[in-house]
C-alpha positions as CSV (number, residue, x, y, z in Angstrom):
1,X,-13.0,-14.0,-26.3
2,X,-14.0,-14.2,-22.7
3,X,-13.4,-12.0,-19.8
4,X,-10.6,-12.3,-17.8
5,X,-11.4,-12.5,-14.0
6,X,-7.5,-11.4,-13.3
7,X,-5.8,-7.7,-14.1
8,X,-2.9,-7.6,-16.6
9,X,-1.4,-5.3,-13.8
10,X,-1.4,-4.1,-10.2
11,X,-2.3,-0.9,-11.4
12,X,-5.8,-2.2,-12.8
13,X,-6.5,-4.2,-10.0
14,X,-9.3,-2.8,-7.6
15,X,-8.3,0.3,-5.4
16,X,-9.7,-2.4,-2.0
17,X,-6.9,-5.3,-3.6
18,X,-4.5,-2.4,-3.8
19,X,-5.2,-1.0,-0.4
20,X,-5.0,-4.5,1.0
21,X,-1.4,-5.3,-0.5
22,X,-0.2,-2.2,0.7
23,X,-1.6,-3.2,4.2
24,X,0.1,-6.2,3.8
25,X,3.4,-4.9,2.9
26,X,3.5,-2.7,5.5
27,X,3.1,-5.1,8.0
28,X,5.4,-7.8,7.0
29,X,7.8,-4.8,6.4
30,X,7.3,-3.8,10.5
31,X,8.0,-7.2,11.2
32,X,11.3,-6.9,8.8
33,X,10.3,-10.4,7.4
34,X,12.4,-11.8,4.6
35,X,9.6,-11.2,2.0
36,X,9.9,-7.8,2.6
37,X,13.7,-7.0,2.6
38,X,13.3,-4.9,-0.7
39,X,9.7,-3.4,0.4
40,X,10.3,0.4,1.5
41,X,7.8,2.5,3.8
42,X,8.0,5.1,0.8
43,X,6.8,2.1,-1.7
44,X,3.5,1.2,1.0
45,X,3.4,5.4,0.5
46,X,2.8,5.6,-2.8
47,X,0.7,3.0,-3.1
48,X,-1.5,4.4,-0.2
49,X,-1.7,7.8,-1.8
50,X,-2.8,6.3,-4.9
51,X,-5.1,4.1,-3.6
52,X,-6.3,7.6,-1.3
53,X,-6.9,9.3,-5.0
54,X,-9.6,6.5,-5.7
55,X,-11.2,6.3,-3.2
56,X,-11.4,9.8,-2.0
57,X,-12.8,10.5,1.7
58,X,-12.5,6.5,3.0
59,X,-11.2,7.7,6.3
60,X,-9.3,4.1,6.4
61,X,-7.7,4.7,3.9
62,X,-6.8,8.3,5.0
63,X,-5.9,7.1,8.7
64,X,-3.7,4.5,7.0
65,X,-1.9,7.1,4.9
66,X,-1.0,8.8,7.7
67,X,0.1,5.8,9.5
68,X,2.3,5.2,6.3
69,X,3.9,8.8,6.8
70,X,4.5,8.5,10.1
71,X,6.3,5.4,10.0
72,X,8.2,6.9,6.9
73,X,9.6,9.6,8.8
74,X,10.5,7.5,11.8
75,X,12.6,5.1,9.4
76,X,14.2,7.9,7.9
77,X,15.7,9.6,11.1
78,X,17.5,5.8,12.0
């Protein structure tokens, strides 16, 4: 049996493609398009943090963590 170039899950998928879909999700949320309706700031959060775990001391990653929070906390006090 050969090796599958695809992950079963988003979960197994490369901490960068996970980074990257988080960016992506938080930017289509900002624009409140219509594939993001169900996305939520404290989803991109999660996903950030995670990501942050794996690749500890990436200061993009850290800078867009805190982005994440900040926008969070904005959306909260609408």
């Amino acid at each position: 049996m050969g090796i599958s170039p695809l992950n079963p899950t988003f979960e197994t998928a490369s901490p960068r493609f996970q980074l990257d879909a988080a960016v992506a999700e938080y930017a289509e949320i900002l624009r409140k398009h219509y594939w993001a309706l169900e996305g939520s700031m404290e989803d991109v959060r999660a996903v950030a943090g995670q990501v942050s775990g794996l690749l500890p001391g990436d200061r993009d990653v850290t800078e867009f963590l805190q982005l994440v929070t900040q926008a969070a906390g904005l959306a909260s006090q609408k």
